[in-house]
LUMGUSE-394681 format. One record per atom (N, C-alpha, C): residue number from 1; x, y, z. Coordinates in nm, 4 decimals, decimal comma, m for minus. Example, Ala and Ser with C-alpha at 12.3 -4.5 7.8 and 13.67 -1.06 7.14 Angstrom:
<recs>
> i / x / y / z
> 1 / 1,3190 / m0,5690 / 0,7800
> 1 / 1,2300 / m0,4500 / 0,7800
> 1 / 1,3200 / m0,3300 / 0,7800
> 2 / 1,2850 / m0,2250 / 0,7080
> 2 / 1,3670 / m0,1060 / 0,7140
> 2 / 1,2900 / 0,0030 / 0,7870
</recs>
This chain:
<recs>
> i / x / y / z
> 1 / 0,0820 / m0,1196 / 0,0000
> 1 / 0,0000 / 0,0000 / 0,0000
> 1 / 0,0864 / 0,1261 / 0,0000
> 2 / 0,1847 / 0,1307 / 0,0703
> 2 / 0,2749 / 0,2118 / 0,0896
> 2 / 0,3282 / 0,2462 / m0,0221
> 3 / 0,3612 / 0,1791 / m0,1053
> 3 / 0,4334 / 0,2094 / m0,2375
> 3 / 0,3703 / 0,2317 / m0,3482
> 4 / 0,2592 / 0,2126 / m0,3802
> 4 / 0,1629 / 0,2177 / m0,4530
> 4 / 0,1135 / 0,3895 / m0,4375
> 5 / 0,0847 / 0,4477 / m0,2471
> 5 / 0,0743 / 0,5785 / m0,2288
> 5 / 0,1946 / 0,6777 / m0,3055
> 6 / 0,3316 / 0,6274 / m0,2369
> 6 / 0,4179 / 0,6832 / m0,3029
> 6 / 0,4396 / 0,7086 / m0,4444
> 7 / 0,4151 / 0,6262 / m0,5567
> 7 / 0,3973 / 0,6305 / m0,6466
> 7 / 0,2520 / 0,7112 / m0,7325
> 8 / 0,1617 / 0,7072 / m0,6514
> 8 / 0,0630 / 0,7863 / m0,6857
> 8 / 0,0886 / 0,9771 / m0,6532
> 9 / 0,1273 / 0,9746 / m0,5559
> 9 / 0,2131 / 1,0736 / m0,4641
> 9 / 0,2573 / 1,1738 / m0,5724
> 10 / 0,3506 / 1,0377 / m0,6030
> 10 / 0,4816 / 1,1342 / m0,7080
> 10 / 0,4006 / 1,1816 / m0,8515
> 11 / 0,3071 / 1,1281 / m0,9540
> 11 / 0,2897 / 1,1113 / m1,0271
> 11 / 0,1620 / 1,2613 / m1,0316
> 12 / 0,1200 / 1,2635 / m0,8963
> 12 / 0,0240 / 1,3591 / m0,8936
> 12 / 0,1070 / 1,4890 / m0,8929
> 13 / 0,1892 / 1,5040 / m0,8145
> 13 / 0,2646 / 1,5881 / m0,7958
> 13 / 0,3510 / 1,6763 / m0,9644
> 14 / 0,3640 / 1,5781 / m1,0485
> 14 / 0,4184 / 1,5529 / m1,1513
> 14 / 0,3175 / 1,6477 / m1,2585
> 15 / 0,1847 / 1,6173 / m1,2428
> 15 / 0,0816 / 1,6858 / m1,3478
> 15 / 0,0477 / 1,7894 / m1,2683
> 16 / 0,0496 / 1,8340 / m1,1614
> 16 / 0,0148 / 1,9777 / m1,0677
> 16 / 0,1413 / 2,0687 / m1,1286
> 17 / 0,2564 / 2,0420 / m1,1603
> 17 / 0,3856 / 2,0886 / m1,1690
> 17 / 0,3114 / 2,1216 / m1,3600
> 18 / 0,2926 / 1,9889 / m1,4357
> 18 / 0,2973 / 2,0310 / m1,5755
> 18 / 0,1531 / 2,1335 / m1,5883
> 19 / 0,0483 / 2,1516 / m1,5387
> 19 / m0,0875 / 2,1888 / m1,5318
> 19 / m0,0177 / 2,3479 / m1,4931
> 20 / 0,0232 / 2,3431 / m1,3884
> 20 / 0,0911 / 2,5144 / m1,3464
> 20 / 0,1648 / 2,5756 / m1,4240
> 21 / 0,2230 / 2,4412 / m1,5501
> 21 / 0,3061 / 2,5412 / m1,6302
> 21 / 0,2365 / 2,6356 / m1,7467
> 22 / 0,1406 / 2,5081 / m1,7927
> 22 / 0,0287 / 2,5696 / m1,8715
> 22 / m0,0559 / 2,6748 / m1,8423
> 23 / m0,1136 / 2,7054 / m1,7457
> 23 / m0,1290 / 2,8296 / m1,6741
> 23 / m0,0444 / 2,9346 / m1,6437
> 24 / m0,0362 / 3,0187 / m1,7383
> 24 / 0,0843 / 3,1176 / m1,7028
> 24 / 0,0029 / 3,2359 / m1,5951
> 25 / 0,0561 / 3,3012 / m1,5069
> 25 / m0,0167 / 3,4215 / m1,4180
> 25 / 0,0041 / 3,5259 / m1,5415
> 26 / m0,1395 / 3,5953 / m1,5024
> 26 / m0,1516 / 3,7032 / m1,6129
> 26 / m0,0741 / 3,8590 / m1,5235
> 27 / m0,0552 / 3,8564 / m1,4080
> 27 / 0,0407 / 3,9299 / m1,3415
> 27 / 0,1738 / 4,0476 / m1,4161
> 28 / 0,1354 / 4,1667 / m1,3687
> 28 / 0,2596 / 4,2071 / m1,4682
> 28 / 0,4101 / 4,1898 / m1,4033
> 29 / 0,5149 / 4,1849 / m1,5416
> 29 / 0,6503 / 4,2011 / m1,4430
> 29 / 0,6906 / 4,2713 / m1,3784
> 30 / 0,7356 / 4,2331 / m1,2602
> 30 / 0,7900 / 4,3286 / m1,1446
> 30 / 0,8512 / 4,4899 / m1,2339
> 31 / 0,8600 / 4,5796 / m1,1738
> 31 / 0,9474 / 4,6757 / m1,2183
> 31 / 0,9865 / 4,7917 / m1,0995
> 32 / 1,1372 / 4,7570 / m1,0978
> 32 / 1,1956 / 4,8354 / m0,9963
> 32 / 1,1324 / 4,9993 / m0,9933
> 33 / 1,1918 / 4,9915 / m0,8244
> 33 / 1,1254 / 5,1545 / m0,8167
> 33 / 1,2443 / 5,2594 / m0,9002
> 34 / 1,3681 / 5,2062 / m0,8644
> 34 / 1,4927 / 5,3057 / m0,9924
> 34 / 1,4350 / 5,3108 / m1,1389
> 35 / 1,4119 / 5,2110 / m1,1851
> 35 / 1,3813 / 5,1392 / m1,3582
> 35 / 1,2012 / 5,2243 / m1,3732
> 36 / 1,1476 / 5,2531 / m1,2513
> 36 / 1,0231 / 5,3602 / m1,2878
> 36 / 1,0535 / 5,5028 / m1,3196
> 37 / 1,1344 / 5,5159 / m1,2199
> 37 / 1,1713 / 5,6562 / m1,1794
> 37 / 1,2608 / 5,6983 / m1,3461
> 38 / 1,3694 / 5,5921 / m1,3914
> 38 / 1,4200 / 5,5929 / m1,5252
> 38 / 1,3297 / 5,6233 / m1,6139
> 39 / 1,2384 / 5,5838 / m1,6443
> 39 / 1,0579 / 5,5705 / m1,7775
> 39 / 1,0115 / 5,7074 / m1,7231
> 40 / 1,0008 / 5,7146 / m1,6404
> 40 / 0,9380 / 5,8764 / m1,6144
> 40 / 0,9970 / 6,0039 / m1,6449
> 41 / 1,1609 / 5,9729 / m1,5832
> 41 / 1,2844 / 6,0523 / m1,6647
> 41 / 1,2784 / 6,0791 / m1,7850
> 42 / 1,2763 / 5,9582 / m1,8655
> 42 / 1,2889 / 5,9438 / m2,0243
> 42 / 1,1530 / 6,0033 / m2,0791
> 43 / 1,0357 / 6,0197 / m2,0606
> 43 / 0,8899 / 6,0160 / m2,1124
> 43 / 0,9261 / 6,2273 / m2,0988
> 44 / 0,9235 / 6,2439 / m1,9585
> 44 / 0,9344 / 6,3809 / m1,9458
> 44 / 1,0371 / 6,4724 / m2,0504
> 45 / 1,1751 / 6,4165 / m2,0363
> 45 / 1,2346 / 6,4318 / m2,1339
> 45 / 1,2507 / 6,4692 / m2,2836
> 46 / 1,1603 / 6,3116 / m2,3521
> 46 / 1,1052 / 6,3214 / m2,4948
> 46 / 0,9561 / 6,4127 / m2,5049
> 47 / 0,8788 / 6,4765 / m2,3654
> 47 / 0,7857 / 6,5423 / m2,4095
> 47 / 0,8185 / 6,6807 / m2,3658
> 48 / 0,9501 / 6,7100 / m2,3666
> 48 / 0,9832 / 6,8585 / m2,3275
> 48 / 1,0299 / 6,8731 / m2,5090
> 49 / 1,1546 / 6,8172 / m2,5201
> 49 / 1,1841 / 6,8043 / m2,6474
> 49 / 1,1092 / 6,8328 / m2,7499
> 50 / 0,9657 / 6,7423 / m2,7472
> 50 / 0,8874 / 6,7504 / m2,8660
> 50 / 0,8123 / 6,8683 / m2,8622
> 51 / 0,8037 / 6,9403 / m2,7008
> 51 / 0,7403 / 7,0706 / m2,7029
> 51 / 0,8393 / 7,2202 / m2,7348
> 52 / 0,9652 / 7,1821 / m2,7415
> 52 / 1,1167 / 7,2614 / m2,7727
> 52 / 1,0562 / 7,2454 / m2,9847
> 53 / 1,0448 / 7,1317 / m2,9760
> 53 / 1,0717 / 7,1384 / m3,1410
> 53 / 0,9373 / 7,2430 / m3,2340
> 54 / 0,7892 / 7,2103 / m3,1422
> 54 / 0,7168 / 7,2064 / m3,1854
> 54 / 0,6829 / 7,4032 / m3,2086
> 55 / 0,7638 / 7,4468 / m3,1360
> 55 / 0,7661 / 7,5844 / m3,0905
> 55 / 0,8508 / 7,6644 / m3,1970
</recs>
């Protein structure tokens, strides 16, 4: 009985692992608080510029 559990055990364990892969989290990627603060830099930047050119 014992081995039969174990083996069921493992095998379940096995399709929970492949089933989770198929499910990807729709979650966005992390993004540092420096690497925000950078995009906000850059955005302000290219919309000073485009208001320098547009003038």
């Amino acid at each position: 009985m014992n081995r039969k559990k174990k083996i069921y055990e493992k095998l379940k364990k096995k399709d929970k692992r492949a089933n989770a892969k198929l499910h990807k989290s729709n979650k966005p990627r992390y993004v540092s608080k420096a690497d925000r603060a950078k995009q906000v830099d850059n955005t302000t930047t290219q919309d000073s510029t485009s208001i320098e050119l547009t003038e």
